[in-house]
C-alpha positions in Angstrom: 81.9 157.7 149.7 84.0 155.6 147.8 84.1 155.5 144.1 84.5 152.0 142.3 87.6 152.4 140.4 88.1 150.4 137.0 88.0 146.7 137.0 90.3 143.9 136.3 87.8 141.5 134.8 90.0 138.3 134.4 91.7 139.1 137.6 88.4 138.4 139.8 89.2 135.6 142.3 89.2 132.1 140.7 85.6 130.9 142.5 83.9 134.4 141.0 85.9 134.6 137.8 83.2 132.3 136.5 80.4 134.1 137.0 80.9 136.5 134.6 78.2 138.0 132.6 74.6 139.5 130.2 71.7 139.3 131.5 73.4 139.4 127.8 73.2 141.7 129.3 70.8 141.9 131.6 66.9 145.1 137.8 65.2 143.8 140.7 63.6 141.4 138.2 66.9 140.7 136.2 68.9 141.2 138.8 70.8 141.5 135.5 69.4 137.8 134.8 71.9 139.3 132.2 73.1 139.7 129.0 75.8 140.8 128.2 77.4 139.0 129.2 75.4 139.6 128.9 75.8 136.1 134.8 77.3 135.1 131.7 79.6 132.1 131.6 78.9 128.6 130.3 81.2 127.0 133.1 80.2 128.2 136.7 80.3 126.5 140.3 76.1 126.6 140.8 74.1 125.6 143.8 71.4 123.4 143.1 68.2 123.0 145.3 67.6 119.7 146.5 63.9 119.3 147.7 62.1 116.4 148.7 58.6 115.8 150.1 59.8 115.0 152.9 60.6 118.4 154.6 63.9 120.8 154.9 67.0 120.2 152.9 70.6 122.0 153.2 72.8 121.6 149.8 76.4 122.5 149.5 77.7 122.0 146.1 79.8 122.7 142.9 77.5 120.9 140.3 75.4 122.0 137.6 72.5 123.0 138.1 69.3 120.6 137.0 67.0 121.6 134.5 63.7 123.7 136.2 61.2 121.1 137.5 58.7 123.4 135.8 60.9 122.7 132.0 58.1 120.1 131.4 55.0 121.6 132.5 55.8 125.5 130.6 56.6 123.4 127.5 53.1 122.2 127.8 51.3 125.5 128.9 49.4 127.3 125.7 50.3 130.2 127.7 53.5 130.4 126.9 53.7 129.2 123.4 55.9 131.5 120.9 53.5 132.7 118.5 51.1 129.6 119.1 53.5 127.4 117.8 54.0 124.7 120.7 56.9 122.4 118.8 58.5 126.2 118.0 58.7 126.8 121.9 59.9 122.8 122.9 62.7 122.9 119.7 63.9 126.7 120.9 64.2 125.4 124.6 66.0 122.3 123.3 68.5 124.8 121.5 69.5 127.1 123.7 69.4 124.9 126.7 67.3 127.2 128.8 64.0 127.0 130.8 60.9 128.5 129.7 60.4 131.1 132.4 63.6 132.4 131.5 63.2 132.1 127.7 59.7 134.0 128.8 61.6 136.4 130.6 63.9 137.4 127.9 60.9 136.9 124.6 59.2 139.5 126.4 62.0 142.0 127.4 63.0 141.9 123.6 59.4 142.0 122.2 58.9 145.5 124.1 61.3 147.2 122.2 60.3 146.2 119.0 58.9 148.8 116.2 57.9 148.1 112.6 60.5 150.1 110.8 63.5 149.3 113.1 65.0 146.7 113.6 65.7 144.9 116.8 69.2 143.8 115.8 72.0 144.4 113.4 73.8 140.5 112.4 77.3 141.9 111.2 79.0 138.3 109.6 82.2 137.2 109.6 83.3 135.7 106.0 83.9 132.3 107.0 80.2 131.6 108.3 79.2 132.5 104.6 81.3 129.6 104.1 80.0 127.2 106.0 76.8 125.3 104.8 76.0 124.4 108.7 77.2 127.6 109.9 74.8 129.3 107.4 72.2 126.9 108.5 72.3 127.5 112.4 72.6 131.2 111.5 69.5 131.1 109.5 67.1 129.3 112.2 68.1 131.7 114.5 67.5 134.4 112.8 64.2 132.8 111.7 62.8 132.2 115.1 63.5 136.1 115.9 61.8 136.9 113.1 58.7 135.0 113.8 58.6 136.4 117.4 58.7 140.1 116.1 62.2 140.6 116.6 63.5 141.9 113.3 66.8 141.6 112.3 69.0 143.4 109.4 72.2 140.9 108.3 75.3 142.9 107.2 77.9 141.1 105.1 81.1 141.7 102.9 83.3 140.2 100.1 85.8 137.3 101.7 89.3 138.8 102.1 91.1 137.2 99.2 88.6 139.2 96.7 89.7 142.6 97.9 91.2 143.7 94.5 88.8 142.1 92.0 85.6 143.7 92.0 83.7 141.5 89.7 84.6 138.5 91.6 83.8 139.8 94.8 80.5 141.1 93.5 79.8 137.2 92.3 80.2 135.7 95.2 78.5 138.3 97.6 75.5 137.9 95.6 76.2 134.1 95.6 76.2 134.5 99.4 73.2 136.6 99.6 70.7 134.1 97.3 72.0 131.2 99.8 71.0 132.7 102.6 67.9 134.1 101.4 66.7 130.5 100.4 67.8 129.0 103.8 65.9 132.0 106.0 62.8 131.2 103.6 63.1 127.1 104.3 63.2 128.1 107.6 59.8 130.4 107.4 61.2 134.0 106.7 61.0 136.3 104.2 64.0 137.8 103.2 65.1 140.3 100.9 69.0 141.1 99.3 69.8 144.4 98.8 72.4 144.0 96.0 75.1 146.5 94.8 73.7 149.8 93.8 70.2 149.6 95.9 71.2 153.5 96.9 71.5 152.5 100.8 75.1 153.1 100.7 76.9 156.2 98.8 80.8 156.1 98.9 84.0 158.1 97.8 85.9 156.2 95.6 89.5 155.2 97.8 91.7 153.0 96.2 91.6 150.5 93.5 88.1 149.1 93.8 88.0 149.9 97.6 85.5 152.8 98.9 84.8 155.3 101.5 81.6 154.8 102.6 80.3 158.6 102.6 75.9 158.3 103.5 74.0 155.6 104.7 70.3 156.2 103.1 68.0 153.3 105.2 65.0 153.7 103.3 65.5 150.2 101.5 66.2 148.6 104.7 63.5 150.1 106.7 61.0 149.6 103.1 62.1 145.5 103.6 61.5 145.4 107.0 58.1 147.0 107.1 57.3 144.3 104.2 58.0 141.8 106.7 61.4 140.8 105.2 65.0 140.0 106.6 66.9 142.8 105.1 70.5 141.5 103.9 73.1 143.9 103.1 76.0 143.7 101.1 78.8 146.2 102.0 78.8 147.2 98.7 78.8 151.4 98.0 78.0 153.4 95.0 79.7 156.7 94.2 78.2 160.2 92.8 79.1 158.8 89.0 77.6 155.6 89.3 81.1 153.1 89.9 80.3 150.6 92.3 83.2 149.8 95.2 84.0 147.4 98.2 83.5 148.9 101.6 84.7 147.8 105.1 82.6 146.1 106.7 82.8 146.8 110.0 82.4 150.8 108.9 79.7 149.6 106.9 77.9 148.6 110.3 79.0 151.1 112.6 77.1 153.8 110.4 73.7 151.8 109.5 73.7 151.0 113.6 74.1 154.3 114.5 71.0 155.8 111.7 68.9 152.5 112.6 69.7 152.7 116.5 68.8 148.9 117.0 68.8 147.3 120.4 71.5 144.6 119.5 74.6 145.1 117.6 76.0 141.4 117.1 79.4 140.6 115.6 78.6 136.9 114.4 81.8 134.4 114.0 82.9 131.0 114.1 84.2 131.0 117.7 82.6 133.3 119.8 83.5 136.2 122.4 86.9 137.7 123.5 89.1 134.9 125.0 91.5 135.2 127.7 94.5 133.3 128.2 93.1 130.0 129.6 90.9 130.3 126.7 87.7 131.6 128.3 85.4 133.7 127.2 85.3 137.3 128.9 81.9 137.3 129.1 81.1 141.2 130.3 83.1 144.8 129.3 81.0 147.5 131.2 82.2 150.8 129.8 84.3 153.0 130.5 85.0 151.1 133.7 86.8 148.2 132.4 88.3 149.9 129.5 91.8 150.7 131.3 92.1 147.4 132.8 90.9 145.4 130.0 94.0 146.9 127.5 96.1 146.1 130.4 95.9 142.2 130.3 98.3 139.9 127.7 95.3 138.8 126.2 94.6 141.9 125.0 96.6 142.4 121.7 96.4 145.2 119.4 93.3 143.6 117.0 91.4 143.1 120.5 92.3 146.8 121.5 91.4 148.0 118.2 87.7 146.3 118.4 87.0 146.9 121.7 88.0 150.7 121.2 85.6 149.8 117.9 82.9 148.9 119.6 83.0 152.1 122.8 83.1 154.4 120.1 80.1 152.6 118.5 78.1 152.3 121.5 79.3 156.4 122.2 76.8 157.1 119.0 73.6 154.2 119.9 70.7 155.0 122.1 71.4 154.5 126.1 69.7 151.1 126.0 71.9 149.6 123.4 74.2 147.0 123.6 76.9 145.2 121.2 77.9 141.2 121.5 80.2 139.4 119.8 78.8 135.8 119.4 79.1 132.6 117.0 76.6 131.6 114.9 75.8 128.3 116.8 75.6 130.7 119.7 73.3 133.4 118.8 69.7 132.7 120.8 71.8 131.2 123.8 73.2 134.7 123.8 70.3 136.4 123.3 67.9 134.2 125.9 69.9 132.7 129.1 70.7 134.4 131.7 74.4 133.4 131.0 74.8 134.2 127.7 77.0 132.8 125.2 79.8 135.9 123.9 81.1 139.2 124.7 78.8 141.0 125.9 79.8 145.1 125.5 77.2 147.8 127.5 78.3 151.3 128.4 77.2 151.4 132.6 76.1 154.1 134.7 78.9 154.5 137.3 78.9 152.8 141.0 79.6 154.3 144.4 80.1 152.6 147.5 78.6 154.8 150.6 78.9 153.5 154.4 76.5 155.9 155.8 73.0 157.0 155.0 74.1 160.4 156.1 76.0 160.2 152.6 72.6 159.6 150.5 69.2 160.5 149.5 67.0 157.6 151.8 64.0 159.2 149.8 65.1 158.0 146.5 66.7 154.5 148.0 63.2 154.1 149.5 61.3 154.6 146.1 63.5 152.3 144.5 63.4 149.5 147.4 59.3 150.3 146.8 59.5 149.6 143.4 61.7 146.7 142.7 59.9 145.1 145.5 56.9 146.0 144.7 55.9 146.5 148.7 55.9 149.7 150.8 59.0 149.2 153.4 58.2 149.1 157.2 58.3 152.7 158.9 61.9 153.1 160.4 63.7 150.8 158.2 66.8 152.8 157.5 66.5 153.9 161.8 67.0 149.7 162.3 69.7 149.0 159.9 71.6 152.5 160.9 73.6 150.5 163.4 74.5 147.4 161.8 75.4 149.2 158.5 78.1 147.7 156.5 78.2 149.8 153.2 75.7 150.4 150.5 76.5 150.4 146.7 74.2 152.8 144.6 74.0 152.9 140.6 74.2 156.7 140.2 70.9 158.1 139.3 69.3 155.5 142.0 68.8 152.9 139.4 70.1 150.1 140.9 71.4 149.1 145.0 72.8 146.5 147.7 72.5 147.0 151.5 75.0 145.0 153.0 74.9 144.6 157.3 77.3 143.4 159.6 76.6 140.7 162.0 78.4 140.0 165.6 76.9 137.1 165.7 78.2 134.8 162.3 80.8 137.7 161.7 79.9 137.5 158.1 78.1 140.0 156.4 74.5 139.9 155.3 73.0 141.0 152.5 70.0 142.4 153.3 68.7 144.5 149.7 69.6 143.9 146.0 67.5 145.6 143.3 67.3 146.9 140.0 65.1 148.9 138.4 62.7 147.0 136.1 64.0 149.9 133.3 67.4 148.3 133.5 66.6 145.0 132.8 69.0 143.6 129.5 71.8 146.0 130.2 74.2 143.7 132.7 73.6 146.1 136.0 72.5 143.6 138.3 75.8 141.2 137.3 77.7 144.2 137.3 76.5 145.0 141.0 77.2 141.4 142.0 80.8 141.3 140.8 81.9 144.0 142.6 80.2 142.8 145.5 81.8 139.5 145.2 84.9 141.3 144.8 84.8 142.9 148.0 83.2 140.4 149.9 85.2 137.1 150.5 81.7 135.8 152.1 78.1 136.4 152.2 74.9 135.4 153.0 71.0 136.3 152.0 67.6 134.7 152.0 64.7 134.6 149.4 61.1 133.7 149.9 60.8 130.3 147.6 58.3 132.2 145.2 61.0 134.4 143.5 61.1 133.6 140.0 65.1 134.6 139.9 65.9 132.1 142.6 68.2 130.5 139.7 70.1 133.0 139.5 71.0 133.1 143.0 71.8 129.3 143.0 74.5 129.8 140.5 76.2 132.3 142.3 75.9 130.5 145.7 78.0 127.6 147.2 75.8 126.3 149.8 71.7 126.9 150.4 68.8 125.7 152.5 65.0 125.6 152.1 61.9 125.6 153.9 58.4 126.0 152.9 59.1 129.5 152.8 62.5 130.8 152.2 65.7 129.6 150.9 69.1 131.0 152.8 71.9 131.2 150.3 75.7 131.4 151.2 79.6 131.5 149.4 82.7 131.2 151.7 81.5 130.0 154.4 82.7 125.9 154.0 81.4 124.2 157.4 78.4 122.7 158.3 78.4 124.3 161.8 79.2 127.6 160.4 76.2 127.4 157.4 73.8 126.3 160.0 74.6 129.9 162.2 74.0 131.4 158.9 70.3 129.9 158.5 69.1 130.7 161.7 70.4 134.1 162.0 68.1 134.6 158.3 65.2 133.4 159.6 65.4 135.1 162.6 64.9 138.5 160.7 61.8 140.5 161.0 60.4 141.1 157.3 61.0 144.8 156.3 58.1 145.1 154.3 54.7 145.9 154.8 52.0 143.0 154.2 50.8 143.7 150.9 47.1 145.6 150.5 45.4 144.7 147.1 44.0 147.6 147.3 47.0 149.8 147.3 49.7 146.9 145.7 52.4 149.1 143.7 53.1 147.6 140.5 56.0 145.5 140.8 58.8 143.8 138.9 59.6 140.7 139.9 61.2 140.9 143.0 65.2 140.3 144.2 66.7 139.8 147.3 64.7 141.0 150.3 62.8 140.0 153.4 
């Protein structure tokens, strides 16, 4: 067995370093269509499917990817309109630049976390956006539109940086700040309520000056607005045991209403976006602990990044298994939230990997109920007995949650992948990208196949260089730059025998969408 040790993020090969992120964050359905970060890069070589009426088509390629064929016809489908509202759905798409089976995919993921009293995510603001009339203005539709869709969000702001001594001033213009947005989030169809100094959610110790300790975060305001169907927006504002009012730190002021609240999102909103690295790209993905060593390890990394990102472990240390934080702009904030890609830094503390070449070194019950699951089919009898020879190496999520079965073939003399599944209960929290990093990693080439029904075939086109379709399956490759060579490829995939079972209506397991398979 081999234990995946921490990894270099920005140091992934210069055809893979671009496919970092989210799905977000973001599962045998997901296949991390993640989020965090989060499949998550707004620049990636992507392999487009190219299919006329007039048969078979092979496609090798390093442009971007056109827009689903279906964009049109979802648009127009009542089925899928947000909250009825048709012109919502067509001006979200718009937006974020997505399709509507993945803007589906996402609404729906998000909406099944959602309770009354909590909210779904935490908006912590940087000072300048409150600045900003058109920064304030994007900020405010977003926020909006998750409000409308039963995603319920609590904003979190402070004074601006040059008010740090004068209390009365910084008091001013917070609740300046506060009327603003509340009047923009109402334009745009949301209630929204200010908590201003002194509304007993925050109790302090008096520090220095005007400055405060913030000492007990008391939610019942917070959870009171959002029950009332309001945008709660905090000022980071404290009052002490004898009444005096005083400035708190924001970013303390977050980390303690996040972890009494326990929302699913934690997003850091500024004017730029995500961690950048030193060509000026966003690092789209930090699965913890793994990356944490290698991460404060690269140039890029100065002491303000180390400090955050140290921040935000400790943060996520105290949140519910299923949280994540993102650090985002405000122009940014639903293409974060609802592609595949994302649009930030995605942060998600990750179950741990191991790499096994034997099935004598693993539990083929457990690999099998997974397989089952994500599939949604019962596998062939023998399965593991046919593969035994040709095994390459398997990587497991520990607790079974997530896998990759990876042959060896004589006959191309590149490796297949055969399996790739996540649990459906993983979806949104980046194991699916995480699984394919590593995999890339470690793999200089590759090739799979995919009936033409899976719904996550996009995903597989961005991270493929080459791909051919029939009526039934699509073969995807990377490394592998001839024509001759891709063609071997092909018919050694359709030469496979499926590994599952037909499937019986009558005895269907319930399935997630499915991922790679046969």
């Amino acid at each position: 067995m081999k234990i995946i040790p921490p990894r270099h993020v920005c140091n992934l090969p210069s055809s893979a370093a671009k496919l970092v992120r989210h799905c977000s964050r973001k599962c045998s359905s997901d296949i991390d269509p993640t989020h965090r970060g989060h499949d998550r890069s707004p620049t990636r070589s992507t392999g487009c499917l190219q299919q006329g009426s007039h048969g078979n088509c092979c496609s090798m390629h390093t442009s971007t990817q056109p827009k689903d064929p279906g964009y049109t016809q979802m648009v127009k489908m009542s089925s899928f309109t947000l909250n009825g509202n048709g012109h919502d759905l067509k001006r979200f798409l718009e937006e974020v630049g997505t399709n509507a089976k993945e803007a589906r995919f996402w609404l729906r993921h998000f909406q099944k976390a959602a309770e009354p009293c909590h909210p779904f995510a935490i908006i912590q603001l940087e000072p300048d956006i409150l600045q900003d009339p058109a920064l304030l203005e994007q900020l405010a539709s977003s926020v909006a539109f998750l409000h409308r869709h039963s995603m319920k969000c609590v904003i979190v702001h402070g004074a601006p940086k040059s008010h740090a001594t004068d209390l009365s001033q910084a008091l001013a213009e917070m609740s300046t700040f506060s009327m603003q947005l509340v009047s923009i989030l109402e334009h745009h169809g949301a209630l929204a309520r200010p908590l201003f100094a002194g509304n007993g959610v925050l109790t302090a110790e008096e520090s220095s000056g005007c400055a405060g300790v913030l000492s007990q975060v008391s939610p019942q305001a917070v959870k009171w607005a959002l029950r009332s169907g309001h945008v709660p927006i905090l000022q980071c504002v404290g009052q002490s045991q004898t009444g005096q009012l005083l400035l708190l730190d924001v970013d303390h002021t977050t980390a303690e209403l996040s972890k009494v609240m326990g929302p699913l999102k934690v997003m850091f909103v500024n004017c730029t976006g995500g961690i950048t690295n030193d060509d000026g790209e966003v690092v789209a993905n930090v699965n913890l602990p793994m990356d944490m060593e290698s991460i404060t390890n690269q140039s890029w990394c100065t002491s303000p990044v180390q400090d955050k990102v140290k921040y935000i472990s400790q943060l996520l240390d105290a949140l519910p298994s299923q949280s994540s934080v993102v650090i985002t702009s405000a122009q940014s904030l639903l293409t974060e939230l609802f592609t595949h890609h994302g649009s930030g830094t995605f942060f998600k503390i990750m179950d741990p990997m191991h790499v096994y070449t034997s099935l004598n070194e693993i539990d083929t019950e457990r690999l099998e109920k997974l397989l089952e699951k994500g599939f949604g089919r019962e596998l062939e009898e023998g399965y593991f007995e046919a593969i035994a020879p040709q095994l390459h190496s398997i990587y497991l999520i520990e607790g079974y949650s997530g896998a990759a079965v990876i042959l060896r073939n004589s006959e191309t003399s590149v490796p297949y992948l055969d399996k790739f599944v996540v649990l459906t209960s993983k979806q949104g929290e980046n194991v699916g990208q995480m699984l394919w990093e590593q995999i890339r990693k470690d793999f200089p080439s590759l090739y799979w196949r995919s009936r033409n029904s899976n719904l996550i075939n996009p995903w597989y086109f961005q991270r493929s260089e080459g791909s051919w379709t029939n009526g039934a399956w699509t073969v995807f490759w990377y490394g592998c730059a001839t024509h001759k060579a891709s063609s071997l490829l092909i018919e050694s995939a359709l030469s496979l025998p499926s590994s599952f079972k037909k499937p019986d209506a009558r005895k269907a397991i319930s399935a997630s969408k499915i991922a790679f398979g046969k």
